[in-house]
LOTI-210427 format. One record per atom (N, C-alpha, C): atom name; z, x, y. Coordinates in Angstrom, 2 decimals, padded with zeros to 5 digits. Layout:
+-------+---------+---------+---------+
: vexba :       w :       u :       v :
+-------+---------+---------+---------+
:    CA :       Z :       X :       Y :
...
+-------+---------+---------+---------+
end
This chain:
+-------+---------+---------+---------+
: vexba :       w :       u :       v :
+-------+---------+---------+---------+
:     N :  000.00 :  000.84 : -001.19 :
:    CA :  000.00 :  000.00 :  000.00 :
:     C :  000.00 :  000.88 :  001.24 :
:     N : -000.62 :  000.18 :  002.18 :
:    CA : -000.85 :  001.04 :  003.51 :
:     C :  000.73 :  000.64 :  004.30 :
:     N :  000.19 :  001.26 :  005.81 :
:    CA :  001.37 :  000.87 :  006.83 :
:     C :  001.62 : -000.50 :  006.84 :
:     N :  000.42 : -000.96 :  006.68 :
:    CA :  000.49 : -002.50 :  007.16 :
:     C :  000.79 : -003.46 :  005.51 :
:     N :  001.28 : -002.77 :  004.81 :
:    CA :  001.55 : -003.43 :  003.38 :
:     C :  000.29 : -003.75 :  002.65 :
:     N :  000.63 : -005.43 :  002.35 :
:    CA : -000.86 : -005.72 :  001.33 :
:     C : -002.50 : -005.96 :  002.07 :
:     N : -001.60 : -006.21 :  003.82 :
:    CA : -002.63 : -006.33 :  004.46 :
:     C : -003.35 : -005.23 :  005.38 :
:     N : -003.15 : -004.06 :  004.60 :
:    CA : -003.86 : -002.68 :  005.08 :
:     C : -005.10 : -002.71 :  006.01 :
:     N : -005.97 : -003.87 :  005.59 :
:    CA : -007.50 : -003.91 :  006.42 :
:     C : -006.99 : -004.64 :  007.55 :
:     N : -005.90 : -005.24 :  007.54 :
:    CA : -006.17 : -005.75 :  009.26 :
:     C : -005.44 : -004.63 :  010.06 :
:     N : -006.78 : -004.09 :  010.73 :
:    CA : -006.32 : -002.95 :  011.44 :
:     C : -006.57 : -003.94 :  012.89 :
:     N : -005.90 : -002.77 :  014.04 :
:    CA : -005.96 : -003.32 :  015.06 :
:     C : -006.98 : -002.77 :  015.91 :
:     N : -008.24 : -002.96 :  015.68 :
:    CA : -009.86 : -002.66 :  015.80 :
:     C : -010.68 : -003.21 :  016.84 :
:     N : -011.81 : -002.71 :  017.71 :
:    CA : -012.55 : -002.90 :  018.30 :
:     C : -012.44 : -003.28 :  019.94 :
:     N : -013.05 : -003.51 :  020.53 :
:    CA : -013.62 : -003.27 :  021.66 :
:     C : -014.09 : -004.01 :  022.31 :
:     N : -013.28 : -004.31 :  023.26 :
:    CA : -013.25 : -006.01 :  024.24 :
:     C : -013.12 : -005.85 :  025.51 :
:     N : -014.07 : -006.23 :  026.67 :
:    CA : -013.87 : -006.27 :  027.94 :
:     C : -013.25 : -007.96 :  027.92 :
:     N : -012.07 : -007.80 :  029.08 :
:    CA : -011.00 : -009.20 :  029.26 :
:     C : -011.28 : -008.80 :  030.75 :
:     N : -010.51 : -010.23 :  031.50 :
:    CA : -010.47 : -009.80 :  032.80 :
:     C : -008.99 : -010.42 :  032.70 :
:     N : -008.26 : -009.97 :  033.99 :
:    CA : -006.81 : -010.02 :  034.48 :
:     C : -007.23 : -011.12 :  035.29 :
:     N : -006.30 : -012.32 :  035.16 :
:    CA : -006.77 : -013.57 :  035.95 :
:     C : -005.90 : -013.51 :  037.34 :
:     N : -005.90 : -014.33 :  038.25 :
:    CA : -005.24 : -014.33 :  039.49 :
:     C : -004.03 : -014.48 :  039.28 :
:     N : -003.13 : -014.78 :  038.69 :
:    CA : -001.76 : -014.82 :  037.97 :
:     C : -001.38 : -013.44 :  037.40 :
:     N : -002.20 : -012.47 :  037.07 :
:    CA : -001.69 : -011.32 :  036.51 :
:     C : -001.71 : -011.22 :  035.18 :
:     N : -002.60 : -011.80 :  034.41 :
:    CA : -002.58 : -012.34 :  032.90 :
:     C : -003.76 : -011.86 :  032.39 :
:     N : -003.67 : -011.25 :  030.59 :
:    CA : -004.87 : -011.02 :  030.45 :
:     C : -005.02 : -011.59 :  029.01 :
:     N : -006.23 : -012.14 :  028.73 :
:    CA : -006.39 : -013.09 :  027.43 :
:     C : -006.59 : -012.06 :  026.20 :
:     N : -005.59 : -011.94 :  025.35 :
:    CA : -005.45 : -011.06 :  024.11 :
:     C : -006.92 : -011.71 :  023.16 :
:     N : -007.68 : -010.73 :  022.96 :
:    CA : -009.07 : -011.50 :  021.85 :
:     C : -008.14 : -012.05 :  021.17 :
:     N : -009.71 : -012.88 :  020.82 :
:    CA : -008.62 : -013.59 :  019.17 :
:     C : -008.32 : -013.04 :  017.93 :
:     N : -009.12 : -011.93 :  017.77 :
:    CA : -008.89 : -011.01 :  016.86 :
:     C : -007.72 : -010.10 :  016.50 :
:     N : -007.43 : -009.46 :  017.88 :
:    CA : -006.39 : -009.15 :  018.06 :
:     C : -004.91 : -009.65 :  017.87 :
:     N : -005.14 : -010.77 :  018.29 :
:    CA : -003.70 : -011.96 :  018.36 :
:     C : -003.52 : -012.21 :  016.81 :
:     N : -004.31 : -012.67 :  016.10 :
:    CA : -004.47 : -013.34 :  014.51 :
:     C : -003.72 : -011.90 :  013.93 :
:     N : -004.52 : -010.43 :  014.17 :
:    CA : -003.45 : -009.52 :  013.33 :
:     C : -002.35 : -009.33 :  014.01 :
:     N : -001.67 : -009.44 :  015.11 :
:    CA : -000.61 : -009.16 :  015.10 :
:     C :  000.26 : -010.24 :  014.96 :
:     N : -000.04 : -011.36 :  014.55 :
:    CA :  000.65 : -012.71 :  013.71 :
:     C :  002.13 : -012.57 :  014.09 :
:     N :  002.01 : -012.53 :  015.67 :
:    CA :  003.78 : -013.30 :  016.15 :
:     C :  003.57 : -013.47 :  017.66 :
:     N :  004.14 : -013.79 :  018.25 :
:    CA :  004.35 : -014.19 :  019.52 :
:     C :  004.98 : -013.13 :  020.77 :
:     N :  005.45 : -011.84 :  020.17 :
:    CA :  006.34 : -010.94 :  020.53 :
:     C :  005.48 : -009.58 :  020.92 :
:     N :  005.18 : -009.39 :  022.09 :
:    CA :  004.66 : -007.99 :  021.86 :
:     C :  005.58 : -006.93 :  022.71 :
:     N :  005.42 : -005.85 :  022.65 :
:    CA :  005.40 : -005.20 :  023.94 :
:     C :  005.07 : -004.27 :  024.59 :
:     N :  004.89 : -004.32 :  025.74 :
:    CA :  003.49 : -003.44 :  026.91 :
:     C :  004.35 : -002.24 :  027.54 :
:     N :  003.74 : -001.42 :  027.29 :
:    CA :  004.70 :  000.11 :  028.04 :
:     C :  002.95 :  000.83 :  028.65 :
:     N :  003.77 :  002.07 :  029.43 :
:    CA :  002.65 :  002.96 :  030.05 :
:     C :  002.59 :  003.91 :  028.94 :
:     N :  000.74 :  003.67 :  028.39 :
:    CA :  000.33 :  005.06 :  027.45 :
:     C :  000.03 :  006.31 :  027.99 :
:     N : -000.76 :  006.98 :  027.60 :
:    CA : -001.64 :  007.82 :  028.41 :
:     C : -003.02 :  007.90 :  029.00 :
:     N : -003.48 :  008.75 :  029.80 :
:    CA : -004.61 :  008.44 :  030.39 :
:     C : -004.87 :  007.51 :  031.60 :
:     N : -003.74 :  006.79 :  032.04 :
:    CA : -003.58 :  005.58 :  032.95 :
:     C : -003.86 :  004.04 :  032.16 :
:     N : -003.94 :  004.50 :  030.71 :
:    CA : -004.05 :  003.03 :  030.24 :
:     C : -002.72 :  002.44 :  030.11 :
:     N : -002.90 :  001.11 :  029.32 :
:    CA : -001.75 :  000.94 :  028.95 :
:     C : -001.82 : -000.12 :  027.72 :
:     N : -000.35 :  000.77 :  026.77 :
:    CA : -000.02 :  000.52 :  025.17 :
:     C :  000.44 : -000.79 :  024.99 :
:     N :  000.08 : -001.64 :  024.45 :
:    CA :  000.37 : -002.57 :  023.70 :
:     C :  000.86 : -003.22 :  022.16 :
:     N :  002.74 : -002.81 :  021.57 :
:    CA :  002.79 : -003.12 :  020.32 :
:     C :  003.05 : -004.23 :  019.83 :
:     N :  002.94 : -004.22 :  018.50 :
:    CA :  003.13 : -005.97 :  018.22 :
:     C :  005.44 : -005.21 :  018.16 :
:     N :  005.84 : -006.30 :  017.95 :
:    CA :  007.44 : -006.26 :  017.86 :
:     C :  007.87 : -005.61 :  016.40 :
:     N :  007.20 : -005.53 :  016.05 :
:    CA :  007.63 : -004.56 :  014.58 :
:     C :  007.03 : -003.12 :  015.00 :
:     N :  006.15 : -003.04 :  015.22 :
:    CA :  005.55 : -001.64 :  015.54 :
:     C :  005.88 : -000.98 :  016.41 :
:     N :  006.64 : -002.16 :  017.27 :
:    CA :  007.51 : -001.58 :  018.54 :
:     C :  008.58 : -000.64 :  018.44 :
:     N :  009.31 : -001.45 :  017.59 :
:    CA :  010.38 : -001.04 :  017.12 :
:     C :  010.56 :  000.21 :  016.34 :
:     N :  009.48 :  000.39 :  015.19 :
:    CA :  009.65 :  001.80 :  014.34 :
:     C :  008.91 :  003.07 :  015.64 :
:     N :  008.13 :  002.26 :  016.21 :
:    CA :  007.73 :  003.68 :  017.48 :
:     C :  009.02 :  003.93 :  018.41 :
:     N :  009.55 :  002.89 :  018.82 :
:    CA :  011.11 :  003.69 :  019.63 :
:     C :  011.88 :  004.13 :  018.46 :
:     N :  012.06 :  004.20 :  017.65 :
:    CA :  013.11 :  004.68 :  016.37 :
:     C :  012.19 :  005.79 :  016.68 :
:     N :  011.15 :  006.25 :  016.60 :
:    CA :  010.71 :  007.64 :  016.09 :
:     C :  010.38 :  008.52 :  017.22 :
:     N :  010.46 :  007.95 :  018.50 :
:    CA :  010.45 :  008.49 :  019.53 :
:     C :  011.82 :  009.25 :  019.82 :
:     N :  012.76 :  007.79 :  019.78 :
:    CA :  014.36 :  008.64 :  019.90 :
:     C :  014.49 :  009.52 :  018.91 :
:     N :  014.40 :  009.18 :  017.79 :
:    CA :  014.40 :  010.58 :  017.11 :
:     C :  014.14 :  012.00 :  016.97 :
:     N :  012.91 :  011.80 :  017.49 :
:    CA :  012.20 :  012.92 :  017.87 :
:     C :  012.57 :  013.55 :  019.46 :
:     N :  013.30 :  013.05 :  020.24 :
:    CA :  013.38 :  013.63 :  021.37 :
:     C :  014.83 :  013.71 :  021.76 :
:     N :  015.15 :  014.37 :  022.13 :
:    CA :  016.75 :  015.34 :  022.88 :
:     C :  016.83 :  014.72 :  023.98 :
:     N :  017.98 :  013.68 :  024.19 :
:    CA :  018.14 :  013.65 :  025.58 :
:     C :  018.92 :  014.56 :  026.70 :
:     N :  019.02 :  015.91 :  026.06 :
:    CA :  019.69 :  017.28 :  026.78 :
:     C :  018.43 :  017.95 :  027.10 :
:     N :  017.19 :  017.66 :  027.07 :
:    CA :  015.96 :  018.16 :  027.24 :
:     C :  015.33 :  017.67 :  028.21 :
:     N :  014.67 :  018.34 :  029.41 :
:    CA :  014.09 :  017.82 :  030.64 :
:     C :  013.07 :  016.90 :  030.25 :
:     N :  012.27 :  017.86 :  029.44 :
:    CA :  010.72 :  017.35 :  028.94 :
:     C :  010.96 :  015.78 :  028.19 :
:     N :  011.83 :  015.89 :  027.15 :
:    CA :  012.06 :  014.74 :  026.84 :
:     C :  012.79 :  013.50 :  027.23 :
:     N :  013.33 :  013.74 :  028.02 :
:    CA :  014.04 :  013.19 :  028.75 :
:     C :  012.46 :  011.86 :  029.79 :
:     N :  011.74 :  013.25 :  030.40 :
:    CA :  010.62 :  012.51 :  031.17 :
:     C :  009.16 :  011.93 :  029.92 :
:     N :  009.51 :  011.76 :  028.47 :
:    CA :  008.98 :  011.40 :  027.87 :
:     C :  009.44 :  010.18 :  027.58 :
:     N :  010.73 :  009.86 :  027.31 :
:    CA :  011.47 :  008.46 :  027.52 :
:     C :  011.34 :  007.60 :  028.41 :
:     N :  011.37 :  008.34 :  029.68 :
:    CA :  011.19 :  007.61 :  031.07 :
:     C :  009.67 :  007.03 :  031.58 :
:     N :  008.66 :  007.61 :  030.53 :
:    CA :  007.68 :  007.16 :  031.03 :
:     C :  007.34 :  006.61 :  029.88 :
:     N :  007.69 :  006.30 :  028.59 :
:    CA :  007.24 :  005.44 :  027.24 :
:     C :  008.37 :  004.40 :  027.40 :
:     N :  009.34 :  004.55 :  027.48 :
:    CA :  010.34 :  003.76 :  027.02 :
:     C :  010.87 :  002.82 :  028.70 :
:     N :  011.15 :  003.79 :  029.24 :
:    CA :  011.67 :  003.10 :  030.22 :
:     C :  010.88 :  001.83 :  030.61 :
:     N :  009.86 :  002.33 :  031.16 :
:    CA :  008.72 :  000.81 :  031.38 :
:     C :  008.10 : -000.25 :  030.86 :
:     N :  008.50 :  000.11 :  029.79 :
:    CA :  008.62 : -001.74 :  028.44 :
:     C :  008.67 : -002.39 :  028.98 :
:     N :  008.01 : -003.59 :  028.34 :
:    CA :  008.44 : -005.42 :  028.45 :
:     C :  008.15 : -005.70 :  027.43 :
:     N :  008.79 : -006.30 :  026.96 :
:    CA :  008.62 : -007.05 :  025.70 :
:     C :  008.39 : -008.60 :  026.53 :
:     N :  007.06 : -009.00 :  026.06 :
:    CA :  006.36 : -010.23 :  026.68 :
:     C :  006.22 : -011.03 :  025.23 :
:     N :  006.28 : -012.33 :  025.81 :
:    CA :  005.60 : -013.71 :  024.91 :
:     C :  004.07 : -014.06 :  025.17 :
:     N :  003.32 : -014.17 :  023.82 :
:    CA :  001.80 : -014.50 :  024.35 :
:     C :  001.88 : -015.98 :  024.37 :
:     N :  001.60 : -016.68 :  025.38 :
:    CA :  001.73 : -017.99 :  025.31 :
:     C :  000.72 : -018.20 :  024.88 :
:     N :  000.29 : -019.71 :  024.44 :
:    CA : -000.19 : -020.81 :  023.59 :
:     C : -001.97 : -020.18 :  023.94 :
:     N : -002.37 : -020.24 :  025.21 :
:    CA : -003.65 : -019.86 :  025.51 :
:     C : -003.64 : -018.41 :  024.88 :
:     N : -003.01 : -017.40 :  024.35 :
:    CA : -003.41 : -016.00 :  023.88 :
:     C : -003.04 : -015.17 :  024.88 :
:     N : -002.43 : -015.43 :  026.29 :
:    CA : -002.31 : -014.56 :  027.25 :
:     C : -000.88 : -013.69 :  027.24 :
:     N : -000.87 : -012.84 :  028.05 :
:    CA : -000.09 : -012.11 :  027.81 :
:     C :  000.29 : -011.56 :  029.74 :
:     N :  001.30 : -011.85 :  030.07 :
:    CA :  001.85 : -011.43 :  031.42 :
:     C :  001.60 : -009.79 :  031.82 :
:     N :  001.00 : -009.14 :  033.24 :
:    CA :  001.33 : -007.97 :  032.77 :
:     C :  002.05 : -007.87 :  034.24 :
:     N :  003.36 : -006.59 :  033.94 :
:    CA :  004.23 : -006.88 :  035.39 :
:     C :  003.52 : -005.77 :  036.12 :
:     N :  003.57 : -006.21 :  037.49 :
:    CA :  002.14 : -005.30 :  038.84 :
:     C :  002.60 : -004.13 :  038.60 :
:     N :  004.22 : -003.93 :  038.72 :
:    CA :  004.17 : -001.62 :  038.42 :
:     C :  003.49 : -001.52 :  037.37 :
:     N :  003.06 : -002.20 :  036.22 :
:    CA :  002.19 : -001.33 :  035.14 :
:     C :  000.74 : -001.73 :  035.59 :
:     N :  000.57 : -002.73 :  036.24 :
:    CA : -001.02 : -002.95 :  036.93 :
:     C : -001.42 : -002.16 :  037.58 :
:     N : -000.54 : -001.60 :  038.40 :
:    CA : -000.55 : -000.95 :  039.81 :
:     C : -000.53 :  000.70 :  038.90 :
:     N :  000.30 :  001.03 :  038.01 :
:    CA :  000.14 :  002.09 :  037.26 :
:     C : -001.34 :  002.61 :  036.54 :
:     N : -001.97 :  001.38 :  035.94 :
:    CA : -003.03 :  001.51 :  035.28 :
:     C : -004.00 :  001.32 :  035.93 :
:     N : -004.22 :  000.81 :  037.23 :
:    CA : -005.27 :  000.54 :  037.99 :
:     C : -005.79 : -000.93 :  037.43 :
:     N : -005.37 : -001.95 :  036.69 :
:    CA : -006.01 : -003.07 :  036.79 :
:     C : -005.85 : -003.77 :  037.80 :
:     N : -007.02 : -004.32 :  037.81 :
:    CA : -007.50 : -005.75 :  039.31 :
:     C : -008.32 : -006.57 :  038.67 :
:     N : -009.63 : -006.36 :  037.89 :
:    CA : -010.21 : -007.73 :  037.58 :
:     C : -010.60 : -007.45 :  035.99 :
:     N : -011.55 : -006.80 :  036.08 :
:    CA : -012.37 : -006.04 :  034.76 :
:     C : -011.70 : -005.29 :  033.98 :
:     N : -011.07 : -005.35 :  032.25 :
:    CA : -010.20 : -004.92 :  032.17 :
:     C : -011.20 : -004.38 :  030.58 :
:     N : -010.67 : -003.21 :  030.14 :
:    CA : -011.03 : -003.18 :  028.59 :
:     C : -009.68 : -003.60 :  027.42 :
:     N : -010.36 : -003.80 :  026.38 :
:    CA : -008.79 : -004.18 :  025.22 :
:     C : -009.51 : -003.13 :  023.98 :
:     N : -008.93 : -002.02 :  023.66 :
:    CA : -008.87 : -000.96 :  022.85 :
:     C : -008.31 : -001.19 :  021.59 :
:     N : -008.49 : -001.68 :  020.56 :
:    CA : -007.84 : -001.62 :  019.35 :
:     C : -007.76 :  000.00 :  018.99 :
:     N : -006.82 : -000.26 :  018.58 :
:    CA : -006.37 :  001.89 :  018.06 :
:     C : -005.33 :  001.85 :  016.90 :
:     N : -005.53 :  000.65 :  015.55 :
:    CA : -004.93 :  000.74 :  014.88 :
:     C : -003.81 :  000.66 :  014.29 :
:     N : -003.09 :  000.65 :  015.33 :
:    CA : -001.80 :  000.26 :  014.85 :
:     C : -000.86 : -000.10 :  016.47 :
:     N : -001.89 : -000.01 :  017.25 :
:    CA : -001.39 : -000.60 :  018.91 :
:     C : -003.02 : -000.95 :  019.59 :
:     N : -002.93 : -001.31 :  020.73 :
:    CA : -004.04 : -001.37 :  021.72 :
:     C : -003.75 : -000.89 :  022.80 :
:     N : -004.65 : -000.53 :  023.18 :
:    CA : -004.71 :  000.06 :  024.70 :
:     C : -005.37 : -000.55 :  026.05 :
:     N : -005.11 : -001.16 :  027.06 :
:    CA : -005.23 : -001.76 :  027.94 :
:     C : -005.94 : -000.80 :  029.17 :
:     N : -006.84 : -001.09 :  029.18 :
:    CA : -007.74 :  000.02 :  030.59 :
:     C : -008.33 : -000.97 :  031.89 :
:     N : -008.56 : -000.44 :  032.84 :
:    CA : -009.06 : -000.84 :  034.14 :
:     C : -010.85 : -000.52 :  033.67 :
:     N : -011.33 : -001.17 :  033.51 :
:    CA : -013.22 : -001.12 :  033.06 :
:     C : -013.32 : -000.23 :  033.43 :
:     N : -013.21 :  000.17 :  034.85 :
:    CA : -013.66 :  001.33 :  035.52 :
:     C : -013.38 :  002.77 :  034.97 :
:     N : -012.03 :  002.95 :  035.35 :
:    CA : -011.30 :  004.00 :  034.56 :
:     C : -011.58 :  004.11 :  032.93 :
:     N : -011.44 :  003.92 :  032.35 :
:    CA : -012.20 :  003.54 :  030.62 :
:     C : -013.70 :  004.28 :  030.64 :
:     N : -014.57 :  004.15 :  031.44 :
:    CA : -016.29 :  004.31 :  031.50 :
:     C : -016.46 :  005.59 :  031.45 :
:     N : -015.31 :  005.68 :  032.96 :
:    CA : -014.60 :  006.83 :  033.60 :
:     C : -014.49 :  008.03 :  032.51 :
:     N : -012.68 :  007.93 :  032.29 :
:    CA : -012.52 :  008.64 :  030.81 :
:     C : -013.62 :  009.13 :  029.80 :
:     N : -014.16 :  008.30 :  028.99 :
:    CA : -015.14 :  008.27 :  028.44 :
:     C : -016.26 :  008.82 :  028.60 :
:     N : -017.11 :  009.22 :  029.76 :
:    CA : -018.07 :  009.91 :  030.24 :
:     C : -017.24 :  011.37 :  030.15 :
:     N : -016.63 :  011.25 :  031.08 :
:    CA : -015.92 :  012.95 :  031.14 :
:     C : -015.53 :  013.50 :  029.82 :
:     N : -014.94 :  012.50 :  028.76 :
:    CA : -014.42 :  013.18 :  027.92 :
:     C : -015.19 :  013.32 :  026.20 :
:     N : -016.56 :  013.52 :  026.68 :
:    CA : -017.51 :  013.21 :  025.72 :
:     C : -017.57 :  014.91 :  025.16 :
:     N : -017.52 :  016.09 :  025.61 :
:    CA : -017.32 :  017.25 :  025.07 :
:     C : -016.18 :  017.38 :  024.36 :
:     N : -014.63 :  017.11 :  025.19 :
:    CA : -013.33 :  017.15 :  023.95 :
:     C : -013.95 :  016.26 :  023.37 :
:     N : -014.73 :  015.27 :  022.82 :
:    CA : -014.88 :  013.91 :  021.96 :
:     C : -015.70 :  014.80 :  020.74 :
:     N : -016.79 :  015.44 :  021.06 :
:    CA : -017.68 :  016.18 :  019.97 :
:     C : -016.73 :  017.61 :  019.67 :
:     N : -015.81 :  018.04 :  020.49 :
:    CA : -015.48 :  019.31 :  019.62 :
:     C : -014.35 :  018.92 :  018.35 :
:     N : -013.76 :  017.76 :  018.74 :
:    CA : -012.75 :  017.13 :  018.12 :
:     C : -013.29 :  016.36 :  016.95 :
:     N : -014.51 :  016.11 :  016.82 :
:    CA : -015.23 :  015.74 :  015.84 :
:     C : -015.69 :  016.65 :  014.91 :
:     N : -015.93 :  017.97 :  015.17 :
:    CA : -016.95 :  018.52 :  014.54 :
:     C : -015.48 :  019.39 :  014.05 :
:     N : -014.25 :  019.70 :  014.62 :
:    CA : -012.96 :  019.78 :  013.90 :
:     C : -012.55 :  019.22 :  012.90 :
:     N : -012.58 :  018.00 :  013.19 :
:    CA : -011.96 :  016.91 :  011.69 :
:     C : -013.00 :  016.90 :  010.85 :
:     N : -014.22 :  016.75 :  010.77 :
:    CA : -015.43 :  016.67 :  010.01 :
:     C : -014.89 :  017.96 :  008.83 :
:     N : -014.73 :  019.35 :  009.42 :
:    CA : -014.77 :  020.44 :  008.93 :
:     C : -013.40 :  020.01 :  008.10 :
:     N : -012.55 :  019.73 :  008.63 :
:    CA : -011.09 :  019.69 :  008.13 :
:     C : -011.19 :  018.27 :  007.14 :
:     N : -011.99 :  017.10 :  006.80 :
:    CA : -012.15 :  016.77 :  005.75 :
:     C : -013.00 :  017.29 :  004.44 :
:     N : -013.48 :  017.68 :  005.16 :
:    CA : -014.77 :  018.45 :  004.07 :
:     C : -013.63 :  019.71 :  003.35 :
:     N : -013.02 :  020.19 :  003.93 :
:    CA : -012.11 :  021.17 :  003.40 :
:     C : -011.04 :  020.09 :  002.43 :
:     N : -010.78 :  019.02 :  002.97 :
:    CA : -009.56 :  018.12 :  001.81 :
:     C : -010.24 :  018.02 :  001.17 :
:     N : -011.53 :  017.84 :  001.36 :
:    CA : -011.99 :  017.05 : -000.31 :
:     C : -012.70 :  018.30 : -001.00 :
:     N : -013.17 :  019.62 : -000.58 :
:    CA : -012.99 :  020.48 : -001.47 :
:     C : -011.91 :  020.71 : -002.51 :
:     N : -010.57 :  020.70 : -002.05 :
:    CA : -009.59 :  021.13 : -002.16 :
:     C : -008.93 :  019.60 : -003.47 :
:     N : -009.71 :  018.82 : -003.10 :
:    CA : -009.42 :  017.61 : -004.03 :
:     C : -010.21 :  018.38 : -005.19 :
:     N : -011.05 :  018.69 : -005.23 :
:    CA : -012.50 :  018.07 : -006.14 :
:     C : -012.03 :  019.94 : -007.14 :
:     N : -011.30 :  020.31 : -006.86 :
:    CA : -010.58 :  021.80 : -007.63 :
:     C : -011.86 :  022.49 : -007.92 :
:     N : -012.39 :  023.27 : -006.77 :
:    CA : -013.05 :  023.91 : -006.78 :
:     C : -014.61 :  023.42 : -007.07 :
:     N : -014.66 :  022.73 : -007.61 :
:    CA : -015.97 :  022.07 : -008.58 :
:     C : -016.84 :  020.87 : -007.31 :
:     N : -017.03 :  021.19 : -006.06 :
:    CA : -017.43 :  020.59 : -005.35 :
:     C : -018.70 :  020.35 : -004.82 :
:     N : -019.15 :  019.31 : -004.37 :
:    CA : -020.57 :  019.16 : -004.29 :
:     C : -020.93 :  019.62 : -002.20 :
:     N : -019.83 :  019.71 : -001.83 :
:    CA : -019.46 :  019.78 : -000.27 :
:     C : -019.19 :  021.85 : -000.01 :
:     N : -019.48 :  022.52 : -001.18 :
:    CA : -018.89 :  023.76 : -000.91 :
:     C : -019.55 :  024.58 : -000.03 :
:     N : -020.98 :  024.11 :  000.34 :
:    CA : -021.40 :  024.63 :  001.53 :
:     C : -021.43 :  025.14 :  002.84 :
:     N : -020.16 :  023.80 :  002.72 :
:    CA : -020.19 :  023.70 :  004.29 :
:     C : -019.37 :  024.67 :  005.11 :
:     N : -020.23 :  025.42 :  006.27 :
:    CA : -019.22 :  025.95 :  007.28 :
:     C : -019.36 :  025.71 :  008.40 :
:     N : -017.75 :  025.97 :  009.15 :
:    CA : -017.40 :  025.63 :  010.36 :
:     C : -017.51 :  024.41 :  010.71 :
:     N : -017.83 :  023.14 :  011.37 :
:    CA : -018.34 :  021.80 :  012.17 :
:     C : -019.73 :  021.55 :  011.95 :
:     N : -020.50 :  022.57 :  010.96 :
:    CA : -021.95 :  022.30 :  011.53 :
:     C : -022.09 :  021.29 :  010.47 :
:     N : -021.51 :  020.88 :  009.68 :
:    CA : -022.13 :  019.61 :  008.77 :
:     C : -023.53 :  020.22 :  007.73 :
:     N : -023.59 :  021.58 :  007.38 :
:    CA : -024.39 :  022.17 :  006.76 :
:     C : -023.75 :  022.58 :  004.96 :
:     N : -024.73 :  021.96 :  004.82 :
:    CA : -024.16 :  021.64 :  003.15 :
:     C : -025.13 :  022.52 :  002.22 :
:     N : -024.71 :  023.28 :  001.60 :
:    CA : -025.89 :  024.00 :  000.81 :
:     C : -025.48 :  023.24 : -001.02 :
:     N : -026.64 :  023.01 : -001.56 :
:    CA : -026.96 :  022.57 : -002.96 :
:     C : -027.92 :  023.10 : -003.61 :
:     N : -027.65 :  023.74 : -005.01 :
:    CA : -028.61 :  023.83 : -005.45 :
:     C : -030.26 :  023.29 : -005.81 :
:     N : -031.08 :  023.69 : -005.71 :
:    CA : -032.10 :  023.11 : -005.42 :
:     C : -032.56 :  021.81 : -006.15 :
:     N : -033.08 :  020.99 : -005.73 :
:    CA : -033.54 :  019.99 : -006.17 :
:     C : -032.06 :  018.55 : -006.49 :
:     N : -030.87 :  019.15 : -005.78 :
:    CA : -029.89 :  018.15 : -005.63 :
:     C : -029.60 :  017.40 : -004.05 :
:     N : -029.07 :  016.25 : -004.02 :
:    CA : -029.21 :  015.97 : -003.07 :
:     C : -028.36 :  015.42 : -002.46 :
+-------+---------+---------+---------+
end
């Protein structure tokens, strides 16, 4: 069983422009809402100027593992609390799917109208359209070196699975270059 128990495939997936209505509200897809199957979420500042969204269980084991992980005799961690933890709300999605967001995290993230909704698996991420496009353009080089990293670094697990006897032993570095004996494919 995965994180998510028997229901491993409902990940918290894909890619939704919402807008923030004149009330300060932004309509959770429906996709989104159906997997996180409760009424309870809550919204803190992520990184990047977006902002994190957990369901109330996921909430909960991420502050358990945050406090855990961090010293409050430590500067650094200390300003890691203050900017994950401190700025929570734990919000109700009312009946329409919406979800309140309070203006210091609007005003933090830059939302006003055009908003993106980030599924990332086990939270979402809340962006200003703009900022999101933003990000995204600029960060398209870390995006391919960080790819062509993990690529290499699975191809190495599943060597390492397959005990030597691998059909992947070709490969070096990120380049996705696979050598086989001839006439295999």
């Amino acid at each position: 069983m995965g994180k998510f128990g028997e229901n491993w495939f409902k990940m918290l997936t894909g890619e939704f422009t919402v807008t923030l209505d004149d009330a300060g509200r932004i309509n959770l897809p429906r996709r989104l809402r159906d997997i996180l199957e409760q009424d309870k979420v809550v919204l803190t500042k992520g990184s990047e100027s977006c902002l994190w969204l957990y369901s109330a269980g996921e909430w909960k084991e991420m502050l358990k593992t945050v406090v855990d992980a961090t010293n409050p005799f430590s500067a650094r961690n200390r300003d890691i609390r203050r900017r994950f933890i401190g700025p929570a709300h734990e919000l109700d999605i009312d009946k329409q799917g919406r979800i309140p967001v309070a203006p210091m995290l609007r005003e933090w993230a830059g939302l006003s109208r055009d908003c993106v909704v980030l599924g990332q698996y086990d939270y979402v991420e809340i962006w200003a359209e703009d900022r999101y496009r933003a990000y995204m353009e600029a960060s398209e080089d870390e995006f391919r070196a960080g790819s062509e990293e993990l690529g290499a670094r699975i191809m190495k697990e599943r060597d390492l699975g397959k005990d030597g006897d691998s059909s992947y032993s070709g490969v070096t570095g990120g380049d996705n270059t696979v050598s086989r004996p001839e006439g295999q494919v």
